[in-house]
C-alpha positions as CSV (number, residue, x, y, z in Angstrom):
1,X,0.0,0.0,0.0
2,X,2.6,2.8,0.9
3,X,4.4,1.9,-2.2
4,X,1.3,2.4,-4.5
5,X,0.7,5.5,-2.4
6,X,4.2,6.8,-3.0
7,X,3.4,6.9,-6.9
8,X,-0.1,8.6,-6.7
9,X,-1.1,9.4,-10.5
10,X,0.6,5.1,-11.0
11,X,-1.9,4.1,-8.0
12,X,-4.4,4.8,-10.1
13,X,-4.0,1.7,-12.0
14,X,-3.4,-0.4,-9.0
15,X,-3.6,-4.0,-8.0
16,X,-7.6,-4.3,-8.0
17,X,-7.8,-2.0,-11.0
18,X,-5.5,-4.4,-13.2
19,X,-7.7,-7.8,-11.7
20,X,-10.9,-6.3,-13.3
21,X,-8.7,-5.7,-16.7
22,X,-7.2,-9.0,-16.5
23,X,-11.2,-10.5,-16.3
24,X,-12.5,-8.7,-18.7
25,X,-9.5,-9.3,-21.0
26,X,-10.0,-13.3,-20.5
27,X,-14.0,-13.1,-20.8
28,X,-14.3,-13.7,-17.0
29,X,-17.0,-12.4,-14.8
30,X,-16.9,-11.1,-11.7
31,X,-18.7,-11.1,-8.3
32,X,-18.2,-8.6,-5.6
33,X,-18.8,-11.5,-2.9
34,X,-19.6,-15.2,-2.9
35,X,-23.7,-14.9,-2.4
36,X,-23.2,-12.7,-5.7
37,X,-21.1,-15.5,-7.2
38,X,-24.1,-18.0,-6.5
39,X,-27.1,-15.8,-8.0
40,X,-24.7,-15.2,-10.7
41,X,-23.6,-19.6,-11.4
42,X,-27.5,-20.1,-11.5
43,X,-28.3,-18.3,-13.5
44,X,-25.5,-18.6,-15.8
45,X,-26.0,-22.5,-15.6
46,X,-29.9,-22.3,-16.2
47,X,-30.2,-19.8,-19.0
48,X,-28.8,-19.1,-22.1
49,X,-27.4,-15.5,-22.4
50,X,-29.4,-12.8,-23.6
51,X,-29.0,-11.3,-27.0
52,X,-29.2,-7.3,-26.0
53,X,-30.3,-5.1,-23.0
54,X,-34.6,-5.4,-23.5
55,X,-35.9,-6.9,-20.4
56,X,-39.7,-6.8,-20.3
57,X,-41.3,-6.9,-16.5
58,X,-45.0,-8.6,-15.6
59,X,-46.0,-8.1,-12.1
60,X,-48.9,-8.1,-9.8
61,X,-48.0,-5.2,-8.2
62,X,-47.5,-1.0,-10.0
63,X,-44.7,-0.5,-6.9
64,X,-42.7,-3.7,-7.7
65,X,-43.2,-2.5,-11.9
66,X,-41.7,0.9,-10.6
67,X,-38.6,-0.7,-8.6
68,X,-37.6,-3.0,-11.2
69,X,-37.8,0.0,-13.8
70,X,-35.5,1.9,-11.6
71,X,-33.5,-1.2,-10.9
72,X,-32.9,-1.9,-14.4
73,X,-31.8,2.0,-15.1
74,X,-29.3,2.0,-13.0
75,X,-27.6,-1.1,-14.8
76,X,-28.3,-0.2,-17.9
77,X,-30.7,-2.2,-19.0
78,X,-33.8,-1.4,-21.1
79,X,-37.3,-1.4,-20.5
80,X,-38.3,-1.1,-24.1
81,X,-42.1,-0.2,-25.3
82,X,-43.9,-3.2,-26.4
83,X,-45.0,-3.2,-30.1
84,X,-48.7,-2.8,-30.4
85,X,-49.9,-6.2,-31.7
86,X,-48.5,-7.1,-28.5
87,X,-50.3,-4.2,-26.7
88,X,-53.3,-5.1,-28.5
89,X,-53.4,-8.7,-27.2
90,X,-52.3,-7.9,-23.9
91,X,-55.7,-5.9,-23.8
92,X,-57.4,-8.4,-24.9
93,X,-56.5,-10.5,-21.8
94,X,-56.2,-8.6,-19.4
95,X,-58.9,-6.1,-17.1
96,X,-59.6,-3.2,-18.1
97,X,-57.7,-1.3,-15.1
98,X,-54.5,-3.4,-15.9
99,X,-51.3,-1.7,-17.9
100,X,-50.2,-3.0,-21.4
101,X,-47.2,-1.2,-21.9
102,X,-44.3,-2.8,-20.1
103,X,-43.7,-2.8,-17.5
104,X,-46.8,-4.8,-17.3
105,X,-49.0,-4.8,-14.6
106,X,-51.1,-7.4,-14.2
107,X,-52.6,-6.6,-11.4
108,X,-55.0,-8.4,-8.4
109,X,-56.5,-9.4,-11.4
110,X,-54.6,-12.7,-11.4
111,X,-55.8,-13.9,-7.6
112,X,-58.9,-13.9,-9.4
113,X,-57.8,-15.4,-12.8
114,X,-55.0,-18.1,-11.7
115,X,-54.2,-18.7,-15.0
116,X,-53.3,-15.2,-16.3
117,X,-49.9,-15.7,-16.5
118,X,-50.5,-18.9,-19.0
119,X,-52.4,-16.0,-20.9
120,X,-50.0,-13.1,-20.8
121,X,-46.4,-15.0,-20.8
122,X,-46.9,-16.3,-24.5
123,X,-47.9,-12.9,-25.8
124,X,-45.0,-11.1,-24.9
125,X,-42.5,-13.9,-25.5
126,X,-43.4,-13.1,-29.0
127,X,-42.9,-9.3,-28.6
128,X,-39.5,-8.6,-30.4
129,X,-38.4,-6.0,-28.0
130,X,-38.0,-8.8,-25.6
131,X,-34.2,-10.2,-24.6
132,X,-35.0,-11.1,-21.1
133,X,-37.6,-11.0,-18.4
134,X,-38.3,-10.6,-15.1
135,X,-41.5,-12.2,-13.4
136,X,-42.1,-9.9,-10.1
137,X,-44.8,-11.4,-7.7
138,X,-43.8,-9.7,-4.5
139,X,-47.3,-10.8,-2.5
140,X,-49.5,-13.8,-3.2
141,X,-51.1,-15.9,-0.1
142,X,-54.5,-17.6,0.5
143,X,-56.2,-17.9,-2.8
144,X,-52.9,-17.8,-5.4
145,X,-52.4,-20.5,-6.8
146,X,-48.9,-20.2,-7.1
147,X,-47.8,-23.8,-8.1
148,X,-50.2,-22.9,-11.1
149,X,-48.1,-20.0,-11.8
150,X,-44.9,-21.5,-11.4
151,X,-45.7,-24.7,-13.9
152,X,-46.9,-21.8,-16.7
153,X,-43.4,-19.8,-15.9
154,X,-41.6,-22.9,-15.7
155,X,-42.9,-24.1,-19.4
156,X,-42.5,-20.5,-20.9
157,X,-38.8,-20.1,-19.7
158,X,-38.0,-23.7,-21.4
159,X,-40.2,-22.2,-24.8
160,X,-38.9,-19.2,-24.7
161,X,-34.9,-19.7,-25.3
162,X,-34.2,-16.2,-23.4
163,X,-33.0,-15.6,-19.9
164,X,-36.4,-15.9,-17.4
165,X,-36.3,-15.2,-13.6
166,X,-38.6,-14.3,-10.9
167,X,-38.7,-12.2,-8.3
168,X,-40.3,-13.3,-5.0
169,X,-40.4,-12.1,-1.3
170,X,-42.0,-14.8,0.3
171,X,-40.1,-17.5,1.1
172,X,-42.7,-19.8,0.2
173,X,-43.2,-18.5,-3.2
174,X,-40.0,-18.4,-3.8
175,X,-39.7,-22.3,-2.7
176,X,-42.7,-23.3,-5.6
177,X,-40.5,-21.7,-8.2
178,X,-37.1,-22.8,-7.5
179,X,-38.9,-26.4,-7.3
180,X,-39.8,-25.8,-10.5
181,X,-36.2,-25.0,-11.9
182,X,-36.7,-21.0,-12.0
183,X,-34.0,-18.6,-10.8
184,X,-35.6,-16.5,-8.0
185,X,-34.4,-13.6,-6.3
186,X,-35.5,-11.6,-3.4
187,X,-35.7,-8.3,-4.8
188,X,-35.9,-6.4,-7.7
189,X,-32.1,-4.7,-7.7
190,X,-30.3,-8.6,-7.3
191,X,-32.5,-9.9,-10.0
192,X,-31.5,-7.0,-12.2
193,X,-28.1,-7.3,-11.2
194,X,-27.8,-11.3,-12.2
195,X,-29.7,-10.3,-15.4
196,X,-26.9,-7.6,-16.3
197,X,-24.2,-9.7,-15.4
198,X,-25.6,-12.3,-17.5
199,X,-25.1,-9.7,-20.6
200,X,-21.8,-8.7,-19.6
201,X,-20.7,-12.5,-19.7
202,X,-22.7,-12.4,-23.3
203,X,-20.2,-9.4,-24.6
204,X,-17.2,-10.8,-22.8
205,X,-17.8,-14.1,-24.9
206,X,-18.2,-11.9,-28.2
207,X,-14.8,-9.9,-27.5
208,X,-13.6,-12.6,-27.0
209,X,-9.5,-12.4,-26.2
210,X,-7.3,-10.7,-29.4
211,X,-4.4,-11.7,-31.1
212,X,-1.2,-9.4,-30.5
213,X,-0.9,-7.3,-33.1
214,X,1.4,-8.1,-35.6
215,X,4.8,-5.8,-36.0
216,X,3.5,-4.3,-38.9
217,X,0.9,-2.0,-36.6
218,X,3.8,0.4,-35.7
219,X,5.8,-1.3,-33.0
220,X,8.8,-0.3,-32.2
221,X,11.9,-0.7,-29.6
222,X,11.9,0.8,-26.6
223,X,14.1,3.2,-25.9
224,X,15.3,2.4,-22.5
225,X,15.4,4.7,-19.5
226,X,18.2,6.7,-18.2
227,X,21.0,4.4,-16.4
228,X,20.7,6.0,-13.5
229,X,17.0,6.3,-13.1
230,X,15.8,5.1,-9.8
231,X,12.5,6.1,-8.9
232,X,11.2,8.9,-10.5
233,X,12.4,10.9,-13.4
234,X,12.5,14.4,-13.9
235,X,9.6,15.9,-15.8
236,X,12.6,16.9,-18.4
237,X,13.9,12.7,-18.5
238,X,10.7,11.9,-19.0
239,X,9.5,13.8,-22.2
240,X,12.5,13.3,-23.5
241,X,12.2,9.8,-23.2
242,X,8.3,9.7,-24.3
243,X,9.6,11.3,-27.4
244,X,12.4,9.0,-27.9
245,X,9.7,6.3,-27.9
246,X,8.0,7.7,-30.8
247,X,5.3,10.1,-28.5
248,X,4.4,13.7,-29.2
249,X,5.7,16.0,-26.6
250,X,5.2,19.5,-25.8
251,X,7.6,21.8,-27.4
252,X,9.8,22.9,-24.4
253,X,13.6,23.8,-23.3
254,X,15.3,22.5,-20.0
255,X,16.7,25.5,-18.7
256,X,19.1,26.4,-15.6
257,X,18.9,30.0,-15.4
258,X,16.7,33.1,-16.0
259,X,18.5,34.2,-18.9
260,X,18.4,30.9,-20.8
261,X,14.6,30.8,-19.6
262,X,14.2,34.1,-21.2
263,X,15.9,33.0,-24.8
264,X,13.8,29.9,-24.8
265,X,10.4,32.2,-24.3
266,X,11.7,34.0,-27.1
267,X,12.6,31.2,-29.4
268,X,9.2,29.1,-28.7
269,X,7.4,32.6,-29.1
270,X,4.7,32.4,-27.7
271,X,2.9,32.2,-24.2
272,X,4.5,30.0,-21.8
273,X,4.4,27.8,-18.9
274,X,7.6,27.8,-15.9
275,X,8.0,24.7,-14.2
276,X,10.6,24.1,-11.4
277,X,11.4,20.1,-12.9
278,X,13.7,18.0,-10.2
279,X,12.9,14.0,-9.8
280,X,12.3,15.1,-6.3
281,X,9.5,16.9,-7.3
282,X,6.8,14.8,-9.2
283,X,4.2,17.1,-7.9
284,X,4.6,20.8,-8.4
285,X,1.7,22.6,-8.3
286,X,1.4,22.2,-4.4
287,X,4.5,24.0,-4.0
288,X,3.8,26.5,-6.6
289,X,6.4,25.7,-9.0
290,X,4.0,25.7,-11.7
291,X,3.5,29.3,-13.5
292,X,1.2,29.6,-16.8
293,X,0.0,31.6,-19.7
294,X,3.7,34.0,-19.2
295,X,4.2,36.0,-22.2
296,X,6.4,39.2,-20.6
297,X,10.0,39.4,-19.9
298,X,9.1,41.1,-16.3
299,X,6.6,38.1,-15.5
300,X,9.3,35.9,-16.2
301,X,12.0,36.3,-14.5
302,X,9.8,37.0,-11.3
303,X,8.3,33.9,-11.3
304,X,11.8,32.1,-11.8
305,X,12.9,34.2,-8.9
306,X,10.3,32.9,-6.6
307,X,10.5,28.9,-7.7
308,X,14.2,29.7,-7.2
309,X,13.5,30.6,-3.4
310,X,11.1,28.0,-3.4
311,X,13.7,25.3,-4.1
312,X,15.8,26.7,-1.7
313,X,13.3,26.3,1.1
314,X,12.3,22.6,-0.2
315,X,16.3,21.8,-0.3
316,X,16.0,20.7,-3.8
317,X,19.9,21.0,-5.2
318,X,19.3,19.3,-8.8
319,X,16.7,21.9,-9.9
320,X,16.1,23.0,-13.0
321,X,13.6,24.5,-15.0
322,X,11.2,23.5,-17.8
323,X,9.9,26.3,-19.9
324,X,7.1,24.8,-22.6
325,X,4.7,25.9,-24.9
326,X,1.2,26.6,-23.7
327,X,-1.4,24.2,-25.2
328,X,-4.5,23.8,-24.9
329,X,-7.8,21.6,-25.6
330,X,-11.1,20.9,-25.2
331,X,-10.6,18.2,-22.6
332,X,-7.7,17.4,-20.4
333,X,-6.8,13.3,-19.9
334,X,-4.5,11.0,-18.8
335,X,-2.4,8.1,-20.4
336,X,-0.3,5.9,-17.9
337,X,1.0,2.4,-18.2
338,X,3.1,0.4,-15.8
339,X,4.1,-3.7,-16.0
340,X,2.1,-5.4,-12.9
341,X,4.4,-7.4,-11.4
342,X,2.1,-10.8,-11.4
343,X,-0.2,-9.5,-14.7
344,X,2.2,-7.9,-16.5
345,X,1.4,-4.5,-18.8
346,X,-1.5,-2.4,-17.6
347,X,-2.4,0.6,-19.4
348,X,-5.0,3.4,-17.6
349,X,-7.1,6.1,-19.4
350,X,-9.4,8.5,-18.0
351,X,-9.5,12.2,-16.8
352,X,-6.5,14.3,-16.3
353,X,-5.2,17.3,-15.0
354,X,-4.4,18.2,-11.5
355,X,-7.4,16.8,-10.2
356,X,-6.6,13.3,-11.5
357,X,-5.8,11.6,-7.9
358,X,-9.1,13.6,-6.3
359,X,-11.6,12.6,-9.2
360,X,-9.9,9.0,-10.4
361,X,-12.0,9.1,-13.4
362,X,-10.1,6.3,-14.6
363,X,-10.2,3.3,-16.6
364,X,-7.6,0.1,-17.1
365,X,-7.0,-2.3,-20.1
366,X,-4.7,-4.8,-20.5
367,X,-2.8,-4.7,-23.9
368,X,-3.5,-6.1,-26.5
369,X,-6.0,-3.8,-27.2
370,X,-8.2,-1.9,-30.4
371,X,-9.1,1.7,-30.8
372,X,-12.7,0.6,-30.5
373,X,-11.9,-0.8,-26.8
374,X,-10.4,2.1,-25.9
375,X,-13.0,4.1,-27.0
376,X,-15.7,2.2,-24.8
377,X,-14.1,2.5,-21.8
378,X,-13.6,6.3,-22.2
379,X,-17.7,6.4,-22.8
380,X,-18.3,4.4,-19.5
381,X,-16.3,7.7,-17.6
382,X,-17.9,9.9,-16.2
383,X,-16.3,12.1,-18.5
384,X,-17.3,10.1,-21.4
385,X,-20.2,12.5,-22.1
386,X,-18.6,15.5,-21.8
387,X,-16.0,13.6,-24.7
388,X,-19.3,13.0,-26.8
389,X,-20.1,16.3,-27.0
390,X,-22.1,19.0,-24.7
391,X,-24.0,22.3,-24.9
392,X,-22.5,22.9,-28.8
393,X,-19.0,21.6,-28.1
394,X,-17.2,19.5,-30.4
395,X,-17.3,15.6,-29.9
């Protein structure tokens, strides 16, 4: 822990970090605990994995159609509109009071009519917004016949070739459906949660694991650290050795006094940023040896006096200065990449900036990867939607 610490920014794409990459990079799914593990296994072992994101909900009860809505929201799953052949036949079936959009609401209706759900299930097994669903039957005591509803589930789960579970809070309901091979879960949210595991595994499978990429992509020796490098580098050691790997770097000069600072303002030519740059320092900012947007002689040379003092104070003695080009963009990110000592390469991507530590807006990947991967995990960032484009900016 206090060595990941020591690195900050490289924590970012620690130990647990690289485990979810190394999973997803072997099609692997995983649990948070072991009770996770075993709603995840049965369900996996019972039902064949769901072509997209649709799940369609039929309940006895509005509130349980409301928390499974919610519940399937937040894990990005779809409660997609019924066609209205489907609709139309749902109407047909059902009271007048009932809902035929889904979710679907069946209502009280079906302690009166026990064989409701061997009515409704068939209709919207043929609905083609439908990759999943989710049977919700939170109450149902003296005059449910629920081993009636149970054999009609059990038969349109096996017809239906399409992920099937059921919720149920009583323990006793829940028994008559497990006894007749269903999944059951006790709430909404772990129902939702097995069925958008189950179409994680489903996209894992389709990734699948890819080939390294042949030489011919652009690969090219490393060019090997300084000698002496123990630790960090400098800012200065390393652009110079991103660029001597083939990266684009800032235009910049490493400079050791005012005056050379001054010339290399003048040659770059434009407004510049002063950066105190010592491998004791990998932060600077918090000591306020960072100085932007300088475009005046006067500006200059009073901000290299005060890093100067600064660096005094710190009892930095290999100090020098970095003087680079101002850039800027419409968004600010991070690239870092380290070799895991049991996994090997990890790569992270995500937000940057000075905030990167604070917000960890991050994502991992383990190489090989495509530009299409990469691109997925940036959209799963909280960032991602500012990258996608907001209030007339640029995508």
């Amino acid at each position: 822990g206090a060595r990941a610490a020591a690195s900050h920014t490289g924590a970012l794409a620690n130990e647990d970090r690289a485990v979810d990459a190394f999973f997803e990079h072997h099609g692997i799914l995983r649990a948070r605990d072991p009770q996770e593990l075993v709603r995840y296994a049965e369900l996996a072992l019972r039902s064949p994995l769901p072509q997209g994101p649709r799940v369609v909900v039929v309940s006895n009860s509005g509130a349980s159609c409301v928390l499974a809505s919610d519940a399937a929201a937040e894990r990005g799953l779809e409660i997609a509109p019924l066609v209205d052949a489907t609709q139309q036949a749902l109407a047909e079936r059902l009271p007048g009071y009932a809902t035929t959009v889904n979710p679907v609401d069946i209502t009280a209706a079906l302690l009166s009519n026990n064989g409701l759900f061997g009515q409704v299930l068939p209709v919207i097994g043929a609905d083609p917004a439908a990759d999943m669903f989710l049977l919700d039957i939170p109450v149902a005591g003296r005059g449910y016949d629920v081993d009636s509803f149970a054999t009609d589930a059990a038969g349109f789960a096996q017809a239906a070739s399409r992920p099937v579970v059921v919720v149920a809070w009583q323990d006793s309901v829940a028994a008559t459906f497990r006894a007749h091979g269903l999944p059951v879960y006790a709430d909404e949210i772990q129902a939702m949660d097995a069925l958008s595991a189950l179409l994680r595994l489903r996209r894992l499978r389709e990734r699948g694991r890819m080939a390294s990429p042949p030489a011919s992509q652009g690969i090219v020796a490393a060019e090997p650290a300084p000698n002496d490098a123990a630790g960090f580098l400098s800012e200065a050691d390393s652009l110079a050795l991103l660029a001597g790997n083939g990266l684009a770097v800032i235009e910049h000069a490493v400079c050791h006094t005012a005056d050379e600072a001054i010339a290399a303002w003048r040659r770059i030519g434009a407004p510049v940023a002063l950066k105190a740059c010592s491998a004791q320092l990998p932060h600077k900012s918090e000591h306020g040896l960072v100085a932007l947007g300088l475009d005046d002689e006067t500006a200059l040379r009073a901000a290299f006096s005060h890093q100067a003092q600064t660096l005094g104070k710190l009892n930095v003695r290999d100090g020098a200065w970095l003087v680079a080009r101002m850039q800027r963009g419409q968004h600010e990110c991070a690239l870092g990449a380290r070799v895991d000592p049991v996994l090997g390469p990890v790569v992270m991507i995500g937000s940057g900036g000075k905030y990167v530590e604070a917000l960890r807006d991050v994502a991992v990947l383990m190489p090989p990867f495509d530009a299409a991967q990469v691109v997925e995990k940036l959209r799963g960032l909280r960032i991602g939607a500012l990258l996608q484009g907001v209030r007339g900016d640029p995508p």
